[in-house]
TILO-944730 format. One record per residue (C-alpha): x, z, y. Coordinates in steps of 0.001 Angstrom, whole numbers, plus 500000, padded with zeros to 6 digits. Each point is the difference from the previous one (the first is absolute). Layout:
N
XZY
...
***
This chain:
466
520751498285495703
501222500474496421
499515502790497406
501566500472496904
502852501561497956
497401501864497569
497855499457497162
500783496712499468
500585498994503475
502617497649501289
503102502610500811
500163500875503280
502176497025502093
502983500918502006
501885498252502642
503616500796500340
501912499241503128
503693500057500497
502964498318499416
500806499049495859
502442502015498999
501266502999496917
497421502367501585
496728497522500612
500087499179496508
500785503392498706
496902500957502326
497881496614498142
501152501780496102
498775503091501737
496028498753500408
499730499220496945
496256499693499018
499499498458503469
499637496720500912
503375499619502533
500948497073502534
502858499934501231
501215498632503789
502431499446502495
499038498812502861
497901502360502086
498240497170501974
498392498525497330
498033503216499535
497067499395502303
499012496766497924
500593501516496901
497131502861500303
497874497072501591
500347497406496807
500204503087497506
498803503638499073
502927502633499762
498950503394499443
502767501511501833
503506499245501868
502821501273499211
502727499527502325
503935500560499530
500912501582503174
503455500817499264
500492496281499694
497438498810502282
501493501993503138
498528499071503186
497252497914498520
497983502538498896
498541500687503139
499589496478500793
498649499428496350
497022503031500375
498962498250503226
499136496982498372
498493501371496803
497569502037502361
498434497010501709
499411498126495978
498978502717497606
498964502808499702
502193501511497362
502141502977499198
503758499811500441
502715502210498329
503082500133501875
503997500186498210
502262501755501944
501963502704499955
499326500931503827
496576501505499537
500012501790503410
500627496576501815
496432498911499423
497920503235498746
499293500812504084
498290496090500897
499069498844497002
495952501250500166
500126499829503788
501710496914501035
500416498053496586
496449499612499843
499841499158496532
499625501830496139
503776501687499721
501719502225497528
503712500607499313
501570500043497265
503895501729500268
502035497272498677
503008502833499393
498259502562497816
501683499456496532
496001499401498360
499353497456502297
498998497641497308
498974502126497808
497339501140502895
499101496400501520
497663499240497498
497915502916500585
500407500171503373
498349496328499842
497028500456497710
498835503139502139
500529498408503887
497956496451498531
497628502571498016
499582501794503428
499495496576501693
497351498748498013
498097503407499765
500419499923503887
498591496466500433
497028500241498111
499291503418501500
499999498545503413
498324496715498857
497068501973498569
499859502522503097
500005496269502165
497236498465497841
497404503178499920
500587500408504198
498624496689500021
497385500358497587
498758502959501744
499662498316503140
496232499398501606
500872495940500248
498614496533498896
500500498819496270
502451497195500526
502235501644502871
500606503040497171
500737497563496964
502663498100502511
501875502512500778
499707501240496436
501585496581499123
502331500674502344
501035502903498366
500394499063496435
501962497210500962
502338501923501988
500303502628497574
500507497052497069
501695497446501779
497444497297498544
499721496920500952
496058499739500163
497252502652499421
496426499639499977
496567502341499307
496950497987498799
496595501278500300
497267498811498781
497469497862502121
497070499348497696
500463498328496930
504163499812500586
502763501693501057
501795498169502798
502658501414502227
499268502407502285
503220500432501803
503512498306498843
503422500038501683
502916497257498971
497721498331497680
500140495673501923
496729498440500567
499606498027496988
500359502875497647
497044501852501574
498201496392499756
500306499178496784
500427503906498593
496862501532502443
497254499927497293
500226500904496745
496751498442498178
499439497415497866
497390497624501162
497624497427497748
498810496963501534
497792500879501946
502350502377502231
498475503359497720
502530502618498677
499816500026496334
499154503620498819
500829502310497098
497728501311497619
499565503067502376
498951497495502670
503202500323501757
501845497128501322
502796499152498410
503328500726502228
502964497480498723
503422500744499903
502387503139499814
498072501680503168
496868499975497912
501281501658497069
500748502830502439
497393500020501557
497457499613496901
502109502953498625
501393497604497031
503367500904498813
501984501235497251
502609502696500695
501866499282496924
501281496864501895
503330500192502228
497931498437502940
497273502307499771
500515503918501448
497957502445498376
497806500184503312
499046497039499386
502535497865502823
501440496582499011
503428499487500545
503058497624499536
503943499355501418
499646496610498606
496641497900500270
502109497101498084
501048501583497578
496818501917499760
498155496618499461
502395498854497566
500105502583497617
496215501130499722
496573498415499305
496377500113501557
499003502232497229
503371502096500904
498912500054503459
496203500315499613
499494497244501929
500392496302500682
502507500658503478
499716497323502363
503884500341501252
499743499600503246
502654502917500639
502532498386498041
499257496777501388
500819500842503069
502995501549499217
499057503759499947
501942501624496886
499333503961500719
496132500734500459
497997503214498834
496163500792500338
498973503372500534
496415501060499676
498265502138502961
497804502104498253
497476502182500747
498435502522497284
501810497828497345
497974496805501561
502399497387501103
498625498893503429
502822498324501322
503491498317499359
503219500101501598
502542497408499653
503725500011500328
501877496503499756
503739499626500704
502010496457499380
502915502176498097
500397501266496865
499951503380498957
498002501140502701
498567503053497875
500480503314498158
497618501596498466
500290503161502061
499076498059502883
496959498362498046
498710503649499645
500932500310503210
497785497642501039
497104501182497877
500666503044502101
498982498654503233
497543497792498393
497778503324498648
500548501149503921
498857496922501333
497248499271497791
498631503327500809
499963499652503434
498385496516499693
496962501468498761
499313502129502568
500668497061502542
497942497740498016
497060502689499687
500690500597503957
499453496658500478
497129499591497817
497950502897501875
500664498831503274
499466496534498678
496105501255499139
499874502551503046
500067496780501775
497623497968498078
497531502610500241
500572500211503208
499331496167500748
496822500627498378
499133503234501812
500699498114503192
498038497109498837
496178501826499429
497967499089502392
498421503226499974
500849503306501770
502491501970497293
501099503663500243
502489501708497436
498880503245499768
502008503751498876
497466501666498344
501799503481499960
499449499937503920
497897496753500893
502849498180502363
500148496893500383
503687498809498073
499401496420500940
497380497107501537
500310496576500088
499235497414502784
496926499435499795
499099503643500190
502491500196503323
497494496859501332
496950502283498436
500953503162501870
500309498062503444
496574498400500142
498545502849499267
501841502556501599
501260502090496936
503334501723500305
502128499390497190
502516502520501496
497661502848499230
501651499978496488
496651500408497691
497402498600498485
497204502022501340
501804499341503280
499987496466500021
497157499066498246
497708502935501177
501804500985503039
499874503753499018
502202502424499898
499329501445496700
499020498780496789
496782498244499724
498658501947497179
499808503152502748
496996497866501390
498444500017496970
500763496390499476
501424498305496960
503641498776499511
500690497255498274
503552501028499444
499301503162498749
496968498494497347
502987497769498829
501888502811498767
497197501876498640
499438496417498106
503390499159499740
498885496541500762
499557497626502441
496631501233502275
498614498068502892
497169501565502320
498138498454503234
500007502436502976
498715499766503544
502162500277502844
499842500309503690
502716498065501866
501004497234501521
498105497577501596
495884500160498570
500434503597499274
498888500533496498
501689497698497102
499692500093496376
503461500494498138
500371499198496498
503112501991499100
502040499204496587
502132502149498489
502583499352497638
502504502601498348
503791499448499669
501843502292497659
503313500992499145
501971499424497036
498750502743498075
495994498787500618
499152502504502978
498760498405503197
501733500672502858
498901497377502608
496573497799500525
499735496304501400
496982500232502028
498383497056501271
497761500061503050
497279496934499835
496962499725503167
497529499134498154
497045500460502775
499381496595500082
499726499308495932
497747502769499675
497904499148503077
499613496909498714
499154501160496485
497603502490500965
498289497272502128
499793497412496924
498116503008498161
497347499902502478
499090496295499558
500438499885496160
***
């Protein structure tokens, strides 16, 4: 995918298609502004939008004949890009060109007197059209799949996916960071011993410890940790003003600048192994760069600006959505931890609604609890299961523990006597422990149900001898 043709942008790149003669090169003087190939042979076509980026086709009918036909065919199974169609028998192909040509076509009438006047107009606003069109669609593809309820890594792949269709890169990556550094999270085209040798980005001492800035940070090497440490300097051709990295030409890049040009020491991997096009785009959330994705491609001239804002773009979109996946993942990362330890007391635990006194949640050992001693659990309340009454406690003139924690607003624990199970009458220490929302109001309590018969017994009996 290439952009340009504006602003400073390479001029859009047209590939003519007919035979040579008076009127293909009075069409060529007609583009003028526009970057114009010219050839004859239709069959080469296919591997010319494979080795090279054309913004549009422009194909001679008149002289081309019964190849045209034969010519969309094959263009429709390479690239997707627009054609405009020569001829001067219009109604031949305006009925199956959108239903059976299967591919981008206009028509151009190749008899009306302004016909060169018109072309180059008629090109700028289809390839305008095309681009708006594919980034419309590529966006409307990338937030479907951000929106979807699915892991991390199957998103980012087929976000990958995407990009590099859309692009036609040869390698894309999204780092993330995993601790101190940033490895790769998911990568497509990238061979094994780039993500080897490229994975982390931190300098190490001696003794195998990241060296750290004077903010305590480690230091990230290289390009990607400019980006990512948010160090760059828009006045620089390789630097966007979002803050992206971006060159057609790592060679020449790395023969015409310094470390202190590129505000680092680069470790030239990239170029090493022959990669001349590669741009780094910040993912960003709440102008916090959180993550980096990475386009690499073995040809030059890979890039347009208007694709590196592009890029930026889908980057703010991504980055977004990252955050909520990362927070998701970070709840139900500590949902289960506390879990594992609410599972793990030994003791009976209840998790209490105080608006209504259900029960919201018990853990094993209270399941094991409620079994030896015959307490339902389904009865759905406190008083219920710990009392085996049907309404509140304090209606007996008894105390509540739960209800003296939210008086306190504390954490309360109270000894009461109970009559079941086997034995009849136990003493139940009962702890109670408030949980509050995020704005400080409690709206659950952990309560913990000990026996502790025996310990007092035993107490009380120590009194008598001391």
């Amino acid at each position: 995918m290439r952009e340009g043709g504006s602003g400073g942008e390479p001029p859009i790149r047209v590939l003519l298609i007919g035979w040579e003669d008076d009127s293909a090169r009075e069409l060529k003087r007609s583009l003028q502004g526009f970057e114009v190939e010219f050839i004859s042979t239709p069959e080469l076509v296919p591997n010319l939008l494979e080795e090279h980026d054309y913004d549009c086709l422009i194909v001679d009918d008149t002289s081309m004949k019964t190849e045209t036909l034969r010519l969309s065919k094959n263009v429709r199974g390479t690239a997707d890009v627009p054609m405009i169609l020569l001829t001067d028998q219009a109604h031949e192909y305006s009925a199956v060109k959108d239903a059976d040509w299967g591919i981008n076509i206009h028509i151009h009438q190749k008899n009306d007197p302004n016909r060169y006047e018109l072309l180059g107009s008629h090109v700028r606003r289809v390839v305008v059209d095309w681009w708006t069109s594919r980034k419309r669609d590529t966006t409307l593809r990338v937030l479907q799949v951000l929106n979807q309820r699915r892991k991390l890594d199957s998103i980012l792949n087929e976000i990958v996916e995407i990009i590099m269709d859309y692009t036609g890169i040869d390698a894309v990556g999204i780092r993330l960071q995993e601790g101190d550094d940033y490895p790769y999270y998911v990568f497509e085209g990238f061979p094994d011993d780039h993500i080897l040798m490229e994975n982390s980005l931190c300098a190490y001492d001696s003794e195998g410890q990241p060296y750290r800035d004077e903010m305590g940070r480690p230091i990230l090497e290289c390009m990607c940790g400019n980006i990512l440490r948010g160090r760059f300097d828009p006045s620089k051709p390789f630097f966007s003003d979002g803050g992206s990295f971006w060159t057609n030409s790592t060679q020449d890049l790395l023969t015409t600048t310094t470390a202190e040009d590129l505000l680092t020491k680069t470790r030239n991997i990239c170029q090493l192994e022959g990669y001349r096009s590669v741009a780094l785009i910040p993912i960003r959330y709440s102008y916090e760069t959180i993550r980096l994705l990475q386009l690499n491609d073995r040809r030059a001239d890979r890039f347009t600006s208007s694709m590196i804002r592009f890029m930026e773009e889908l980057a703010e979109s991504i980055g977004a959505v990252l955050m909520n996946a990362m927070r998701e993942k970070h709840v139900r990362e500590t949902a289960e931890h506390y879990r594992a330890i609410f599972e793990s007391v030994a003791d009976p635990v209840l998790l209490i609604d105080v608006d209504d006194f259900t029960l919201v949640q018990s853990n094993e050992a209270a399941k094991r609890w409620a079994l030896l001693l015959n307490v339902r659990l389904e009865v759905d309340t406190c008083h219920g299961i710990v009392a085996g009454r049907n309404v509140p406690c304090e209606l007996f003139g008894d105390e509540c523990s739960i209800l003296r924690m939210l008086e306190g607003q504390e954490k309360t624990a109270m000894v009461y006597r109970r009559d079941y199970g086997p034995g009849g009458n136990h003493l139940i220490e009962e702890t109670a422990s408030p949980v509050r929302d995020s704005e400080g109001e409690i709206v659950r309590a952990v309560l913990v149900v000990r026996d502790v018969t025996d310990r007092i017994l035993t107490e009380e009996r120590l009194a008598r001898f001391l």
